[in-house]
C-alpha positions as CSV (number, residue, x, y, z in Angstrom):
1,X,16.7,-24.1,28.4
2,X,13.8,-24.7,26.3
3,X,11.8,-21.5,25.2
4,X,9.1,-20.0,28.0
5,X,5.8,-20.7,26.1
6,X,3.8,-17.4,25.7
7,X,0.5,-16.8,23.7
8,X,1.2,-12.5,22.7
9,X,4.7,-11.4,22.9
10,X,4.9,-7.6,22.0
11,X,8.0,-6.1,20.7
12,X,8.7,-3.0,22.1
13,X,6.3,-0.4,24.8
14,X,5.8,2.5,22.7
15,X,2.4,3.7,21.2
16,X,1.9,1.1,19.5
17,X,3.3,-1.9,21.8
18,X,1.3,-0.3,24.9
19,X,-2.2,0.0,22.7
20,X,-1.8,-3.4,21.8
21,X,-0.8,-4.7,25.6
22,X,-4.3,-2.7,26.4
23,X,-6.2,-4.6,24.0
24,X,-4.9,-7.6,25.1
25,X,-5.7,-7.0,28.3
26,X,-9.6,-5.8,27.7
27,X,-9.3,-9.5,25.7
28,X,-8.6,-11.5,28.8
29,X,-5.0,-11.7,28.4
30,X,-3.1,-11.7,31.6
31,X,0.6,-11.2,31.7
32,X,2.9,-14.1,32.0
33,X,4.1,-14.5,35.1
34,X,0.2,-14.1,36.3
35,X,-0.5,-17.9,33.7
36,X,-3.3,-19.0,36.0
37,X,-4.8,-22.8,35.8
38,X,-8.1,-22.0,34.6
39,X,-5.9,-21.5,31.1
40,X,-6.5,-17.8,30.5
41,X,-4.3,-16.7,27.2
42,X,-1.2,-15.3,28.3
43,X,0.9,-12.1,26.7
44,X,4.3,-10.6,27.7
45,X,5.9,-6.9,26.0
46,X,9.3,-6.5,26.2
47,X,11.2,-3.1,25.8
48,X,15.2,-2.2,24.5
49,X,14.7,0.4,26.8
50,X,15.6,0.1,30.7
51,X,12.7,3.0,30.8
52,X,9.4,3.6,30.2
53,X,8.3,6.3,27.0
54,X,9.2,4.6,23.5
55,X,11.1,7.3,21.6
56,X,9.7,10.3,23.4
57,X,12.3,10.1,26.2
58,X,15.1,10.4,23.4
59,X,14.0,13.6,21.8
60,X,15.8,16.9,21.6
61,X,15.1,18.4,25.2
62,X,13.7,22.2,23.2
63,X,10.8,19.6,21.9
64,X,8.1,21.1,23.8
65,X,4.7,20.5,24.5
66,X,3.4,23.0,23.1
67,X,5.4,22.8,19.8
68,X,5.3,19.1,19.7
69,X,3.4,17.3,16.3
70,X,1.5,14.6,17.3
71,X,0.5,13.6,20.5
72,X,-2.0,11.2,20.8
73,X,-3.5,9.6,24.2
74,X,-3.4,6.1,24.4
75,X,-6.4,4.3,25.1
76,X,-8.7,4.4,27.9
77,X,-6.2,7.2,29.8
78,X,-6.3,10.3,28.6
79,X,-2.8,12.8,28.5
80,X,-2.6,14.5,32.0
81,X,-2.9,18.7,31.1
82,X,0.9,20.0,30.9
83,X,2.3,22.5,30.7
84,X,3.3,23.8,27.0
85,X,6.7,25.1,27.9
86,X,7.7,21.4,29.5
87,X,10.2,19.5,27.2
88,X,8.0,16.2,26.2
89,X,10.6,14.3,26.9
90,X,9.7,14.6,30.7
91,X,5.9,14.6,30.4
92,X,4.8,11.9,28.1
93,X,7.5,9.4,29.5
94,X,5.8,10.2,33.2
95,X,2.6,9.6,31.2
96,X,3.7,6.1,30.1
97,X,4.9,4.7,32.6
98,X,1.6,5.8,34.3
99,X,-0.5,4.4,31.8
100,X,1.8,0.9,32.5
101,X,1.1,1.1,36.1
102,X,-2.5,1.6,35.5
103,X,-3.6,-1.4,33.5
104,X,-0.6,-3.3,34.9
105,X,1.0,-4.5,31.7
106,X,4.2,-5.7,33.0
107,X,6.7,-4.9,30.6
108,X,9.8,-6.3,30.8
109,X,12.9,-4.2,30.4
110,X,15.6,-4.0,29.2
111,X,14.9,-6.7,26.7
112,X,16.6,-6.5,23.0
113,X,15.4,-8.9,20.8
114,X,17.9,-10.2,18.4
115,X,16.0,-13.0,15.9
116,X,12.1,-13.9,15.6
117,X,12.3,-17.5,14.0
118,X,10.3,-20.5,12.5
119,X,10.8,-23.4,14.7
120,X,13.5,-26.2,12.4
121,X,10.8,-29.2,13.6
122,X,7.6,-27.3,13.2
123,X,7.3,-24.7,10.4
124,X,3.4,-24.4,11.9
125,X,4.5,-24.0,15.7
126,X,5.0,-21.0,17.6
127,X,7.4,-18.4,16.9
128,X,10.6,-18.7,18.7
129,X,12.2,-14.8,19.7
130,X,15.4,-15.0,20.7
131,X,16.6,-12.6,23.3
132,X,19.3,-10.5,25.7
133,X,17.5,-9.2,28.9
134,X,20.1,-7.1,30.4
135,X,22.9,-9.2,29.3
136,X,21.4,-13.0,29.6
137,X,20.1,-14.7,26.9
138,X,16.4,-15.4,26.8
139,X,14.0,-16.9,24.8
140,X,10.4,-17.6,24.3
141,X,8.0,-19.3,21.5
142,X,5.0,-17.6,21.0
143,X,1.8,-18.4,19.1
144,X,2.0,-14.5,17.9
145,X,4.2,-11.9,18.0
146,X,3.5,-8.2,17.4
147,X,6.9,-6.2,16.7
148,X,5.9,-2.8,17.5
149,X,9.8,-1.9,17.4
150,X,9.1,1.2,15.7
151,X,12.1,3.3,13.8
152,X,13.4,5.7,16.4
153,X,16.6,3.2,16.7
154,X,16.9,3.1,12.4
155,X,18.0,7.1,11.7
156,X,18.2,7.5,7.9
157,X,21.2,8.7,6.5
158,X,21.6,9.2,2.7
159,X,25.3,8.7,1.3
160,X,26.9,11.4,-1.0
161,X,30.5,12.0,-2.8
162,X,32.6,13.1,-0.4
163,X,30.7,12.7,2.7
164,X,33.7,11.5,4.7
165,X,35.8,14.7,3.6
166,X,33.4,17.2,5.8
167,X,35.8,18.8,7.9
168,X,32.6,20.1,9.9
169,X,30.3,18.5,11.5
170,X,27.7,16.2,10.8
171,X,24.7,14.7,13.0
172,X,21.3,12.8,12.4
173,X,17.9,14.1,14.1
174,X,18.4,11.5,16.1
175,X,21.3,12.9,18.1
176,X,19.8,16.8,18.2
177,X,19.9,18.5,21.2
178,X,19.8,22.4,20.7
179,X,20.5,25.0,18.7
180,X,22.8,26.5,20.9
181,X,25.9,24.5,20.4
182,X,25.6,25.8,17.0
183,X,25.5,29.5,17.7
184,X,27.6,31.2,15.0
185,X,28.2,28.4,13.0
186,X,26.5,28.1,9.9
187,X,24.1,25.0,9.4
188,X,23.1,23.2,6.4
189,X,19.1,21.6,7.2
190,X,18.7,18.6,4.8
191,X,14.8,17.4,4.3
192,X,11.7,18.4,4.2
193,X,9.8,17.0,6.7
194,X,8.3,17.9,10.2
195,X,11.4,17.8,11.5
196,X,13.8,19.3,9.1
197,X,11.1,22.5,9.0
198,X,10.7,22.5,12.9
199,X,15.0,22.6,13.3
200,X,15.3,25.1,10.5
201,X,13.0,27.4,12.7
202,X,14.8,26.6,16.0
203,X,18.7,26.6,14.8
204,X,17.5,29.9,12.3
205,X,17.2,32.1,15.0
206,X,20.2,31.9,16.5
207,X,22.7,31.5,13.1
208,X,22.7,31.4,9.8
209,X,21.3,28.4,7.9
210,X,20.7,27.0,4.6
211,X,17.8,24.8,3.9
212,X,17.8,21.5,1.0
213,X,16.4,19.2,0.3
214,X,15.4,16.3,-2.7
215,X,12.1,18.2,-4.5
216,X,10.8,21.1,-3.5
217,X,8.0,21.4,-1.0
218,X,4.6,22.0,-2.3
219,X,2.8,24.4,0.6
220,X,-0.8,23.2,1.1
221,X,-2.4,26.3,2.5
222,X,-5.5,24.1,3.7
223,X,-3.7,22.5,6.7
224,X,-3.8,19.0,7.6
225,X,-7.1,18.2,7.7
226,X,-8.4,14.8,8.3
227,X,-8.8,14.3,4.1
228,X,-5.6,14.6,4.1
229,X,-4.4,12.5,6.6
230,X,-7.3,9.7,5.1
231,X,-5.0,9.9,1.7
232,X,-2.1,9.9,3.2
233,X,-3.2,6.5,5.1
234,X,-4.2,5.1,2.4
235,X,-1.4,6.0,0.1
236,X,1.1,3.9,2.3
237,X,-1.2,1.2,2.9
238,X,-0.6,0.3,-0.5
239,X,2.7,0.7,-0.5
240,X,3.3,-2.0,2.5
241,X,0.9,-4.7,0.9
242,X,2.6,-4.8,-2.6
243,X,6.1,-5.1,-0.2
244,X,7.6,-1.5,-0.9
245,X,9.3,0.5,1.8
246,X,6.6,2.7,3.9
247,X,6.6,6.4,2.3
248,X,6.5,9.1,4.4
249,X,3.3,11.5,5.0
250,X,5.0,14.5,3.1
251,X,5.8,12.3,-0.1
252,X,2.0,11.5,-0.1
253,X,0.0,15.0,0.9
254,X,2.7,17.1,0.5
255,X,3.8,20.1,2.9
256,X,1.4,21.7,5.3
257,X,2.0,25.4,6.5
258,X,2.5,24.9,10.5
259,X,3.7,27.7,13.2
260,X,6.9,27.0,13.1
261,X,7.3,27.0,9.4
262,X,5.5,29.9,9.3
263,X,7.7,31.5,11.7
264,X,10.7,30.6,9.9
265,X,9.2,32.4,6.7
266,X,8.9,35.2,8.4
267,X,12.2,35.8,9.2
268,X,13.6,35.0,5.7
269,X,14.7,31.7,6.6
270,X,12.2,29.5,4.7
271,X,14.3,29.6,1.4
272,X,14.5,26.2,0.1
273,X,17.4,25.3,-2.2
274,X,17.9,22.2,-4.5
275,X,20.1,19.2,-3.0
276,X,23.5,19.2,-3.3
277,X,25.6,17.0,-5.4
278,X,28.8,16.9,-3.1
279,X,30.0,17.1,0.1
280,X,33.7,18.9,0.2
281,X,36.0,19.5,3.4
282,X,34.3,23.1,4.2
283,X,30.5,23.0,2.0
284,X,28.6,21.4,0.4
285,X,28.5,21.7,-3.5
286,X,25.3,22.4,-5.3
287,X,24.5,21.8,-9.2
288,X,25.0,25.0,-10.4
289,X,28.5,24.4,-9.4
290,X,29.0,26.6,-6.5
291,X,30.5,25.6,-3.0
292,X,27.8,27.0,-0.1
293,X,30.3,27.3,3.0
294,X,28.8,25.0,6.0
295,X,30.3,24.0,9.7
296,X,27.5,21.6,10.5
297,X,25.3,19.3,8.4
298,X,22.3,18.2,9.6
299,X,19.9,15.4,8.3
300,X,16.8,15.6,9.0
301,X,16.2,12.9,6.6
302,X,14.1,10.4,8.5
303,X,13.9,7.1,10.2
304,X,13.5,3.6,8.4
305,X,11.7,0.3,10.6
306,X,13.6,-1.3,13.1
307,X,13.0,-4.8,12.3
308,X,16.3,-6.3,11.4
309,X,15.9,-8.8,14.0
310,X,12.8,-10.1,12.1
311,X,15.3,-10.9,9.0
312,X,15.6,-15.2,10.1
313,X,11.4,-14.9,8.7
314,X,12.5,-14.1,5.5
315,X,10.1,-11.5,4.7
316,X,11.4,-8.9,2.9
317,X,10.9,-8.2,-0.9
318,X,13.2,-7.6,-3.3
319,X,12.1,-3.9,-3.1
320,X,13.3,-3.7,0.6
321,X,9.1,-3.7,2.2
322,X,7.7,-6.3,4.1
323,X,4.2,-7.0,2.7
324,X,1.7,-6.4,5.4
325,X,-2.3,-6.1,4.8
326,X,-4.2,-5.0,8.0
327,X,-1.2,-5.1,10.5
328,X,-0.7,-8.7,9.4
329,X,2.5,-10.2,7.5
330,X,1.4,-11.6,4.5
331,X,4.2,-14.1,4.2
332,X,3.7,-14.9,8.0
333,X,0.1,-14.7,9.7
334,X,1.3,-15.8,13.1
335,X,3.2,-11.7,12.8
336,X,1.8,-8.4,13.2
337,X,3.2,-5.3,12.3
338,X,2.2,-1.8,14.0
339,X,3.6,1.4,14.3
340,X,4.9,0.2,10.5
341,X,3.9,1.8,7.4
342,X,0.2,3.8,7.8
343,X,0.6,3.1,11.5
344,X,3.1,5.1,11.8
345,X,1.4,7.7,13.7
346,X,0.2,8.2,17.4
347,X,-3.6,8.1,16.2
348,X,-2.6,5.0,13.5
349,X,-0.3,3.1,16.1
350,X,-3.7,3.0,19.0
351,X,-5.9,2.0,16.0
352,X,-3.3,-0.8,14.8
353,X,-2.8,-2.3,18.4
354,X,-6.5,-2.8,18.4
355,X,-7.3,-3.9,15.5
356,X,-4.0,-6.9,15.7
357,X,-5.5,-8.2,18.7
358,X,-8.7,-7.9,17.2
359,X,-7.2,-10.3,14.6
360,X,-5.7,-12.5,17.5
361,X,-8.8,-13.1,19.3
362,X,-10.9,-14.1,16.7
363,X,-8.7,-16.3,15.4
364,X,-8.7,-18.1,18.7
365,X,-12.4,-18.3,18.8
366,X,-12.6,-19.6,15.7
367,X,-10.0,-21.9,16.8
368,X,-12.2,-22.8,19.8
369,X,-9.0,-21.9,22.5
């Protein structure tokens, strides 16, 4: 069958995806299966999951509200008051799949997207996406597409000697779900992000750890203030349009004292230690030579963009980036990138959705469609 003709497709119905499906629809999008003769523009978001909440629904289930860094509302619906001791895994998933029902966006789940293409007869045409929903192949070509994928499916993992030889345990962010199961076993934390410092508080109190990471944190005492998050914006803007990978908001404004880091300096257990050279059966082996004894490694090293089904475009640089200036792929205007690079956040991902249909609609106008 021939592609379903589409004027928006949105990859993915997280922050991002679901700002931009809002926008749309304050546009005078309507969704797909609602095409109506007078010719309105027409937009469809498909999700990998079979349920609504982006990432949120996949976090650690000790990832409380009241702990949690970063929650933004959406737009035009506002973050229902919770409770601070419910897991946010059960609240803000509730909350988007509310805020789907409200403006009726129509996502379509589940739906993983395996290629975004240039049409063979048509370099100028629409997109073609190439897709499983549930099992069946699908397709549609779209005039844009906005990948809004984000990078909860792309954990990080950095490769050292011996990493294969841990006799122990070893386990991404990703796959986290309390410090219990590693009650008197002692855990090596590597990183030094949000993450890595809000684990080392949690798994600290109930065994011993031992935190590393790449350079040393440098405490900003000040907080992070909206200066800082400004720079840090900016600093990865730059990165994305000269095609380098998206840095992360530590590498740019360095660390910022929070309560649970805090907390875990309190206790004794915010000692940071340079990174280790080697992995061995029982430790790790640092450079002064010395084997640190460890059960469990964890890597709390980060996510990278889930966009390997946008590889057919061609887009990526020889530095591994995808140059993007204002949500927009350089190398191909008819793609939008959010939730990428300064995006990245809950408050960049709503301004990015907004701002790429922005882009969409006066292009049509200019177009006269």
């Amino acid at each position: 069958m021939p592609p379903t003709p589409v004027d928006v497709l949105v990859i993915g119905a997280g922050q991002a995806g679901l700002s931009a499906a809002y926008h749309l629809r304050r546009r005078g999008f309507v969704p797909l299966r609602d095409a109506a003769a007078d010719g309105s523009p027409t937009f469809l978001v498909v999700d990998a999951d079979a349920d609504p909440g982006g990432a949120w629904q996949h976090r650690w289930p000790t990832l409380l509200m009241g702990t949690v860094n970063g929650i933004h509302e959406l737009p035009g619906y506002a973050v229902p008051p919770a409770d601070p001791e419910a897991p946010s895994r059960e609240v803000l998933p509730a909350y988007f799949a509310a805020y789907e029902d409200r403006y009726d966006l129509r996502v379509r789940r589940p739906v993983r997207v395996r290629a975004v293409r240039r049409p063979d007869d048509d370099p100028h045409g629409p997109l073609t996406i190439e897709a499983e929903d549930a099992g069946t192949p699908v397709s549609w070509a779209a005039r844009y597409v906005i990948n809004a994928t984000g990078t909860w499916r792309k954990p990080f993992w950095p490769t050292y000697p011996g990493q294969g030889s841990f006799a122990g345990r070893q386990l991404h962010v990703h796959d986290y779900r309390s410090a219990e199961e590693f009650r008197g076993r002692r855990v090596v934390i590597v990183g030094a992000g949000v993450s890595a410092i809000q684990l080392l508080d949690e798994i600290s109190r109930v065994t011993d750890t031992f935190w590393v990471s790449r350079t040393e944190p440098q405490w900003d005492a000040t907080g992070f203030d909206t200066a800082s998050r400004i720079q840090a914006i900016a600093g990865v803007e730059e990165r994305v349009r000269q095609g380098l990978p998206p840095g992360s908001v530590v590498s740019v404004t360095g660390a910022h004292w929070s309560p649970w880091a805090q907390a875990a300096k309190d206790r004794g257990a915010l000692v940071w230690h340079p990174m280790f050279t080697a992995v061995e059966p029982d430790g790790v082996r640092m450079p002064d030579g010395t084997l640190e004894p460890a059960e469990v490694i964890l890597w709390a090293t980060g996510f990278r963009a889930d966009i390997a089904h946008l590889a057919p475009l061609g887009l990526r640089t020889a530095a591994g980036g995808v140059r993007v200036r204002d949500t927009r792929a350089i190398d191909e205007p008819r793609l939008f990138l959010i939730g990428y690079g300064p995006s990245q956040s809950t408050v960049g991902a709503n301004r990015a959705g907004r701002e790429a249909v922005r882009a969409i609609f006066r292009e049509r106008v200019a177009a006269g469609v």
